[in-house]
N, CA and C atoms as a LAMMPS dump frame, in Angstrom:
ITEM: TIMESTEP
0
ITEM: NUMBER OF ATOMS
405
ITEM: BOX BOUNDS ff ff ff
-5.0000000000000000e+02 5.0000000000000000e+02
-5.0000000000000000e+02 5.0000000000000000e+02
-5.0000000000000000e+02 5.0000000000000000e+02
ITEM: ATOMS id mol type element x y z
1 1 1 N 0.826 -1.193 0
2 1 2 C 0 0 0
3 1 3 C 0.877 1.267 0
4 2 1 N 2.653 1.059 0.477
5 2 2 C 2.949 2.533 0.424
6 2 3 C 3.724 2.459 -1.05
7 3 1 N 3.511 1.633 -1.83
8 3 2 C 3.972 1.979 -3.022
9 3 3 C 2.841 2.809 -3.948
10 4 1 N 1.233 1.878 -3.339
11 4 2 C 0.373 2.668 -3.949
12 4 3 C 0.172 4.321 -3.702
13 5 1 N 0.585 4.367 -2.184
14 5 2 C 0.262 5.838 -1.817
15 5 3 C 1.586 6.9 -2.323
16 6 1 N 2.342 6.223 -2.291
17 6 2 C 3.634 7.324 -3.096
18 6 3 C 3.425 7.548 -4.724
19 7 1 N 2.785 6.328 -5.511
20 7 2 C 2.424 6.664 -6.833
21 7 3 C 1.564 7.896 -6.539
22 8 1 N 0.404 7.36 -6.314
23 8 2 C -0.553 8.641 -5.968
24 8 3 C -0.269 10.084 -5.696
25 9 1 N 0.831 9.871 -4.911
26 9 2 C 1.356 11.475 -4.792
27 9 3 C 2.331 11.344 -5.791
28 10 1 N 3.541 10.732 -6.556
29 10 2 C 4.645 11.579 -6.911
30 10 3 C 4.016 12.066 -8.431
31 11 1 N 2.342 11.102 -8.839
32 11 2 C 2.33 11.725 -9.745
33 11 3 C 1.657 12.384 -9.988
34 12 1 N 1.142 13.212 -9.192
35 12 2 C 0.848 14.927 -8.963
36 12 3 C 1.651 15.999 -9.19
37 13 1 N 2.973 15.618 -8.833
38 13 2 C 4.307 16.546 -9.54
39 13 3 C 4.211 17.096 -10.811
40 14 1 N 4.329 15.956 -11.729
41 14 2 C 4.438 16.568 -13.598
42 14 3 C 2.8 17.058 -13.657
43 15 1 N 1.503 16.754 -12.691
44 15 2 C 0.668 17.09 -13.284
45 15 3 C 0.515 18.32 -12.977
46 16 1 N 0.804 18.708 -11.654
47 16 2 C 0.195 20.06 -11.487
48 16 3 C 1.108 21.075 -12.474
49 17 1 N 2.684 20.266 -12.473
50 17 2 C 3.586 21.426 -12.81
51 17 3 C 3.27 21.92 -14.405
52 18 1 N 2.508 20.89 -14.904
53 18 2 C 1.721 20.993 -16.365
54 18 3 C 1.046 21.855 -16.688
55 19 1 N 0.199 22.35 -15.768
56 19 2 C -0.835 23.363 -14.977
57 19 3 C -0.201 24.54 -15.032
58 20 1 N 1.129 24.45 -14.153
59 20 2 C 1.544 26.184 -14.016
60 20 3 C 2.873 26.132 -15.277
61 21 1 N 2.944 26.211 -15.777
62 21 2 C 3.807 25.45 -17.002
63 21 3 C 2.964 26.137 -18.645
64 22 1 N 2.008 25.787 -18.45
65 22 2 C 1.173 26.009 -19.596
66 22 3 C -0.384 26.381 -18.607
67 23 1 N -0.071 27.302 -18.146
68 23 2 C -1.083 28.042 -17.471
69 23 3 C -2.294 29.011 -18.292
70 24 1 N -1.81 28.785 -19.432
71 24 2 C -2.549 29.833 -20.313
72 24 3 C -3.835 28.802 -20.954
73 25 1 N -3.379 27.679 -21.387
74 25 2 C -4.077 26.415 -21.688
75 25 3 C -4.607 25.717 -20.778
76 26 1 N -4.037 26.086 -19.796
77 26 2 C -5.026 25.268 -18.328
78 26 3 C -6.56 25.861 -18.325
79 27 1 N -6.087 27.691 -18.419
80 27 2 C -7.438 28.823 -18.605
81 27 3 C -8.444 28.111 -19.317
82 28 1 N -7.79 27.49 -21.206
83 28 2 C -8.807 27.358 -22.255
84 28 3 C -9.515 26.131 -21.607
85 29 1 N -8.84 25.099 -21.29
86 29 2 C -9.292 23.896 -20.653
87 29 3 C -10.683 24.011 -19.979
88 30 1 N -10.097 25.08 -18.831
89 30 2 C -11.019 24.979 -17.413
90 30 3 C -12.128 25.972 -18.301
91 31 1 N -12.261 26.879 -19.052
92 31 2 C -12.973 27.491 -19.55
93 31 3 C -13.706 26.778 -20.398
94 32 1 N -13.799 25.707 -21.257
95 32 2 C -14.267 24.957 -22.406
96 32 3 C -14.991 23.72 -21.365
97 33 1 N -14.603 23.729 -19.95
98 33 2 C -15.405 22.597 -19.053
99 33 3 C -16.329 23.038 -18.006
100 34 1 N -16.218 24.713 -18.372
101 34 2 C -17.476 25.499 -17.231
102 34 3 C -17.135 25.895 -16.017
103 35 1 N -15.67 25.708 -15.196
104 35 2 C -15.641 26.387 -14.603
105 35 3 C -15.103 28.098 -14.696
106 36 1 N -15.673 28.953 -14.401
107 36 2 C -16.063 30.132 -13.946
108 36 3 C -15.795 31.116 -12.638
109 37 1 N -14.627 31.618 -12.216
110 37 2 C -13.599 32.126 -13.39
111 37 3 C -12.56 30.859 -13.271
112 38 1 N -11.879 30.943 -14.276
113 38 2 C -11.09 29.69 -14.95
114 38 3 C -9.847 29.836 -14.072
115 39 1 N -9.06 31.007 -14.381
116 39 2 C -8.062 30.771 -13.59
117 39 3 C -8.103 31.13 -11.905
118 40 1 N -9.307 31.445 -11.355
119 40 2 C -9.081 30.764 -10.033
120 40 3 C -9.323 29.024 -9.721
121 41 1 N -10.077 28.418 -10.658
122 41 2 C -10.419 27.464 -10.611
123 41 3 C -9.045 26.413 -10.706
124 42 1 N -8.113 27.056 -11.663
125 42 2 C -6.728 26.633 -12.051
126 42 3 C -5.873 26.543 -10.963
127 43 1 N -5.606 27.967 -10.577
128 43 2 C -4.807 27.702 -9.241
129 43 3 C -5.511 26.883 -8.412
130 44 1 N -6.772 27.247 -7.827
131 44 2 C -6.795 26.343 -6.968
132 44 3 C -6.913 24.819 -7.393
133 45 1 N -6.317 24.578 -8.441
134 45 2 C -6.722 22.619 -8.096
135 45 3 C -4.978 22.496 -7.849
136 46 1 N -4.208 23.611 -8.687
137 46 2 C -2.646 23.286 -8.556
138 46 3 C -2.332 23.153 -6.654
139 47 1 N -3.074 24.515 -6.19
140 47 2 C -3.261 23.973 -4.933
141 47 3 C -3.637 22.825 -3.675
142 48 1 N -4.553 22.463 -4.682
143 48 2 C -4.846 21.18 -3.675
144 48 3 C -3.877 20.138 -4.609
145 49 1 N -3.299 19.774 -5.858
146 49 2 C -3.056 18.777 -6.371
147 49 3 C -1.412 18.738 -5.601
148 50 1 N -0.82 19.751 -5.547
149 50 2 C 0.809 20.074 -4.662
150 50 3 C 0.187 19.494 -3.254
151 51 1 N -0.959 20.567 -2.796
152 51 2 C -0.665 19.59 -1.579
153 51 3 C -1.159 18.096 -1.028
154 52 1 N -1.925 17.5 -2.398
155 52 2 C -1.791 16.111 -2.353
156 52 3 C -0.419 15.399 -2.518
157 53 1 N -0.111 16.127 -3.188
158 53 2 C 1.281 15.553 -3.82
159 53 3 C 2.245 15.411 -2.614
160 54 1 N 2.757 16.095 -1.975
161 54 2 C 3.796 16.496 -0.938
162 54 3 C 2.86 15.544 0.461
163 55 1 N 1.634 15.606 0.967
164 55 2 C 1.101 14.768 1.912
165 55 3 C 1.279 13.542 1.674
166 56 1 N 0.617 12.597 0.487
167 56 2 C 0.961 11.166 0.091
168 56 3 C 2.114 11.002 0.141
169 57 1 N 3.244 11.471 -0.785
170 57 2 C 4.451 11.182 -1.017
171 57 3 C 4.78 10.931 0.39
172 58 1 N 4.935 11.857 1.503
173 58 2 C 5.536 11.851 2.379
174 58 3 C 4.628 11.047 3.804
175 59 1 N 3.421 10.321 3.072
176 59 2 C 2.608 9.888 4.058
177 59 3 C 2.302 10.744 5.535
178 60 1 N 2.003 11.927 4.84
179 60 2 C 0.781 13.347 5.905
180 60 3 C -0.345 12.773 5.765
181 61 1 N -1.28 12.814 6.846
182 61 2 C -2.672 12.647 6.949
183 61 3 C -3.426 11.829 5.425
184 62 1 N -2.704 10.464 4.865
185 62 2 C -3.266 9.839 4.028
186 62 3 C -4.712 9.103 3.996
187 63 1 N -5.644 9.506 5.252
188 63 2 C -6.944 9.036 5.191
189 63 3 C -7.387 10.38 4.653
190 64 1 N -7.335 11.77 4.595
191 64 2 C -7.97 12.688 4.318
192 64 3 C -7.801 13.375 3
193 65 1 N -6.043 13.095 2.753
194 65 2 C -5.614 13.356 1.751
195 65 3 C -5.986 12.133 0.269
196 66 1 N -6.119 11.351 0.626
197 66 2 C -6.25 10.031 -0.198
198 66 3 C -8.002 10.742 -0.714
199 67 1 N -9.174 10.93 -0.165
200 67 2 C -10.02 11.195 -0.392
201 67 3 C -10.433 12.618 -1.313
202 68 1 N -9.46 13.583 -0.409
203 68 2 C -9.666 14.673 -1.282
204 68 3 C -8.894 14.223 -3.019
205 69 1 N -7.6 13.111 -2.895
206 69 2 C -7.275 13.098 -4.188
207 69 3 C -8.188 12.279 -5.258
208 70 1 N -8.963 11.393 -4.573
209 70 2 C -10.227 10.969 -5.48
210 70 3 C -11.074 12.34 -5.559
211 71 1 N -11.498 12.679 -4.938
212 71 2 C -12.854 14.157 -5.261
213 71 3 C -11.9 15.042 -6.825
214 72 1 N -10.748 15.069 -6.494
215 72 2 C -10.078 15.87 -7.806
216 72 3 C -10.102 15.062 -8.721
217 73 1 N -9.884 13.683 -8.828
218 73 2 C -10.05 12.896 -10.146
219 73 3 C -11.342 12.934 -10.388
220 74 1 N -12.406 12.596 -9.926
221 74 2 C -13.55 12.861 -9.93
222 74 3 C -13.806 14.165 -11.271
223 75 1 N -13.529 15.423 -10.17
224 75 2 C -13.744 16.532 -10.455
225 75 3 C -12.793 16.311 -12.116
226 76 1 N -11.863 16.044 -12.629
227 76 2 C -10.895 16.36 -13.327
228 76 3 C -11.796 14.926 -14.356
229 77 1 N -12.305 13.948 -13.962
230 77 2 C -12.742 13.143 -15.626
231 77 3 C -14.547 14.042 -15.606
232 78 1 N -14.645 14.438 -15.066
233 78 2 C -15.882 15.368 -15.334
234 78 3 C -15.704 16.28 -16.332
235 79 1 N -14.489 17.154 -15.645
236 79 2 C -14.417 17.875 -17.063
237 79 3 C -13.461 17.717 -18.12
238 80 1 N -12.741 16.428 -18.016
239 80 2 C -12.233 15.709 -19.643
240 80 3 C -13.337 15.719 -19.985
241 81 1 N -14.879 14.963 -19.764
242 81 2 C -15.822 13.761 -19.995
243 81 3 C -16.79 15.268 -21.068
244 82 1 N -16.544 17.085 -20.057
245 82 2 C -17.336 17.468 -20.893
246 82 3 C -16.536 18.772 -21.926
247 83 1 N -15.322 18.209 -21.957
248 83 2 C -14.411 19.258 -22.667
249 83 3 C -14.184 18.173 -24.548
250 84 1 N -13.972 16.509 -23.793
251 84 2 C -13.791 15.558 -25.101
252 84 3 C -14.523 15.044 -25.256
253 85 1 N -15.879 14.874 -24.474
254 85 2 C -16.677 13.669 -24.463
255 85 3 C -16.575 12.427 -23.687
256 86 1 N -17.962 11.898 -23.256
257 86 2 C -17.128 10.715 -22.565
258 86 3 C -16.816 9.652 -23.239
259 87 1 N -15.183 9.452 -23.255
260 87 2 C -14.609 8.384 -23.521
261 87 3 C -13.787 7.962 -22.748
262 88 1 N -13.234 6.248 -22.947
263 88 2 C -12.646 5.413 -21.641
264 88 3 C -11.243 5.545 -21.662
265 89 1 N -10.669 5.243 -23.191
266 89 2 C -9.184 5.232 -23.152
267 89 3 C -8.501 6.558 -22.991
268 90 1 N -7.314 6.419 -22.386
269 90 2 C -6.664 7.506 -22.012
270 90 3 C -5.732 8.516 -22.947
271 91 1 N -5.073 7.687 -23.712
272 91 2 C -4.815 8.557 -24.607
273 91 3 C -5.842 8.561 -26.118
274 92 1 N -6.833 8.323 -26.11
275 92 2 C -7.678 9.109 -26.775
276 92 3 C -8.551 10.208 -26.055
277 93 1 N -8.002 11.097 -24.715
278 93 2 C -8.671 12.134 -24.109
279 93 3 C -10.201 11.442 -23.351
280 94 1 N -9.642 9.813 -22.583
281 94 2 C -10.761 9.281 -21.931
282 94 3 C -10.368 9.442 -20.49
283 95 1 N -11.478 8.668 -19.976
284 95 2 C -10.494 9.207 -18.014
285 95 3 C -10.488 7.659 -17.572
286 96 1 N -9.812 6.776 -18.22
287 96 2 C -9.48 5.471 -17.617
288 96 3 C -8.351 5.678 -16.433
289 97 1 N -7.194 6.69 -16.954
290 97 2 C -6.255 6.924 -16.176
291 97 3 C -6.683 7.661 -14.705
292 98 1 N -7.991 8.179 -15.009
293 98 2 C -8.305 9.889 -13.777
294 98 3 C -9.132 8.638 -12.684
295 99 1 N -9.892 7.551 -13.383
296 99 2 C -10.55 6.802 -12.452
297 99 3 C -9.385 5.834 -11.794
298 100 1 N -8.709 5.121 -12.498
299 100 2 C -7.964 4.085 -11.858
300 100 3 C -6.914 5.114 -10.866
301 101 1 N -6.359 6.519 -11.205
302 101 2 C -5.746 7.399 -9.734
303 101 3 C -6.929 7.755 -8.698
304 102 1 N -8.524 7.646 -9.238
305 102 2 C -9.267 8.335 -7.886
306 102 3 C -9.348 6.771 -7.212
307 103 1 N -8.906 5.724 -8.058
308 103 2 C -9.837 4.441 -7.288
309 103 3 C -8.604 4.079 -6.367
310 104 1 N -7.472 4.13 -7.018
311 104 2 C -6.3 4.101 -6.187
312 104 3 C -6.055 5.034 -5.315
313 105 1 N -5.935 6.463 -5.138
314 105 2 C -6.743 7.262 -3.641
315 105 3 C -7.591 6.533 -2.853
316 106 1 N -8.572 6.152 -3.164
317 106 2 C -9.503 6.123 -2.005
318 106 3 C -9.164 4.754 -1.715
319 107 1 N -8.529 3.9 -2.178
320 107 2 C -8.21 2.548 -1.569
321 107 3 C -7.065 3.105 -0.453
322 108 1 N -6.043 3.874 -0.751
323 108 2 C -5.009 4.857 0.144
324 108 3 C -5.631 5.096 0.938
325 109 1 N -7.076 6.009 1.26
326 109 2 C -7.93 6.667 2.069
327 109 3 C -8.45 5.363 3.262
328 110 1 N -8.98 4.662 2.414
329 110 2 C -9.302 3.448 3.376
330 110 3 C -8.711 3.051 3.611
331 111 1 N -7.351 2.205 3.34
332 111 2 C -6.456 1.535 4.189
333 111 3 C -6.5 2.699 5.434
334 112 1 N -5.548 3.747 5.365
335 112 2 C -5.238 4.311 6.393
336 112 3 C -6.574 4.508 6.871
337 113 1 N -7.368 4.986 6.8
338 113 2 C -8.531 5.061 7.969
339 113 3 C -9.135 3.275 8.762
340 114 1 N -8.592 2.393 8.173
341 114 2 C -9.355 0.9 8.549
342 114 3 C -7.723 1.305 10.054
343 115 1 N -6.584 1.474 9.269
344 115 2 C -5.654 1.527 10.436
345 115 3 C -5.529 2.667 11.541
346 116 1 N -5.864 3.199 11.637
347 116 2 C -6.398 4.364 12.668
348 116 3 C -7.489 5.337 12.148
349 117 1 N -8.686 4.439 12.52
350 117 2 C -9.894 5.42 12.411
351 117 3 C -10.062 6.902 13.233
352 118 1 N -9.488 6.576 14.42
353 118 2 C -9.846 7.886 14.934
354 118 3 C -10.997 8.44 15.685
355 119 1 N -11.534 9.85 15.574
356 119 2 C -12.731 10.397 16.096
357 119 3 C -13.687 9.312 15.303
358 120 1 N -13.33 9.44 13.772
359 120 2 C -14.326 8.875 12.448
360 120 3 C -14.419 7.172 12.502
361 121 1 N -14.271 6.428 13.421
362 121 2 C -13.861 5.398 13.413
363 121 3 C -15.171 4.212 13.306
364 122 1 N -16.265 4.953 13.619
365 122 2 C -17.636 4.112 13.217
366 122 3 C -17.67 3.833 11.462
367 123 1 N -17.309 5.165 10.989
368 123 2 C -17.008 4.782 9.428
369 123 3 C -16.409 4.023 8.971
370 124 1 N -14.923 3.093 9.631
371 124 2 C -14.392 2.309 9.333
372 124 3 C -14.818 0.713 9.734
373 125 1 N -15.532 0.258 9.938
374 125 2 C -16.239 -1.054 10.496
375 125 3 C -16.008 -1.842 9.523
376 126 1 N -16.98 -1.186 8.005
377 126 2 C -17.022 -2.718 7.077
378 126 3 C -15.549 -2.938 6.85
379 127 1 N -14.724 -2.086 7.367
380 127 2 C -12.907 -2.201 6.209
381 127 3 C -12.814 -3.229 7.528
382 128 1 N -12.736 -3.612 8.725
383 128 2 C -12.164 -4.507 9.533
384 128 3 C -12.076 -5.918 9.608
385 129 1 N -11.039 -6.168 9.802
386 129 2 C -11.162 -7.849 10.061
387 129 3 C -11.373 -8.187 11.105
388 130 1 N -12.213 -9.348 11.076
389 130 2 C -12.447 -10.02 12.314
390 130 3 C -11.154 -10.292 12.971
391 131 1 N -10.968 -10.292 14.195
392 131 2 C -9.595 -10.764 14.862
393 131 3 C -9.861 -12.695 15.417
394 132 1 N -9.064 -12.861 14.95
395 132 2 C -8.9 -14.469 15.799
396 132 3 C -8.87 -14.9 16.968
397 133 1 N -10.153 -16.209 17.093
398 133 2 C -10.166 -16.092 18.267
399 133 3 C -9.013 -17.13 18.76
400 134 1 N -8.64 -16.415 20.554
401 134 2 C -7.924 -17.129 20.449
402 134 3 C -8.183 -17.791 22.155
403 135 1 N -7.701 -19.016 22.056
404 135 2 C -8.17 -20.151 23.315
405 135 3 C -7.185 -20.125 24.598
């Protein structure tokens, strides 16, 4: 699982830096998928996508962070789905890649929350194993 949770974050790096990199095309992007205004919408995902990036990588708060990085894949094949259409494969502009990183987040999210639930810890029940009994 911490190979899954370091993928998850290190490859937020080239994406966000893609973002501020070609920031002008991020605008047309986020503009051609409805969000309004575009480039706050821009920075802020570079914002949350860095600080997914830097939390996973370095395993910070990976039950909270793992979740918010599914809500951005989410958010991000929504608007591939209404900028190209919805399609599956990835390099034909589908979000096979945006689902298999949100599905891989939130498996990140749940592990760490099944291992210290916390305040939230009624939420974690179905993730538990029975413990063995022992005589």
């Amino acid at each position: 699982m911490v190979v899954i949770r370091l993928a998850c974050g290190l490859f937020y790096f080239p994406h966000s830096i893609s973002k501020i990199v070609g920031f002008s095309g991020s605008v047309v992007f986020f503009t051609k998928a409805g969000f309004h205004p575009p480039e706050f919408f821009v920075a802020l995902s570079v914002v949350m996508e860095l600080t997914c990036a830097v939390g996973l990588t370095l395993g910070l708060f990976p039950k909270y962070l793992g979740i918010v990085s599914a809500g951005l894949m989410a958010v991000a094949a929504y608007a591939t789905a209404m900028v190209h259409g919805l399609g599956w494969f990835w390099a034909q502009h589908g979000i096979e890649y945006l689902v298999f990183w949100g599905v891989a987040s939130l498996a990140v999210a749940l592990h760490a929350w099944n291992a210290n639930p916390g305040f939230f810890g009624l939420f974690a029940w179905p993730l538990r194993r029975a413990k063995p009994a022992t005589a």
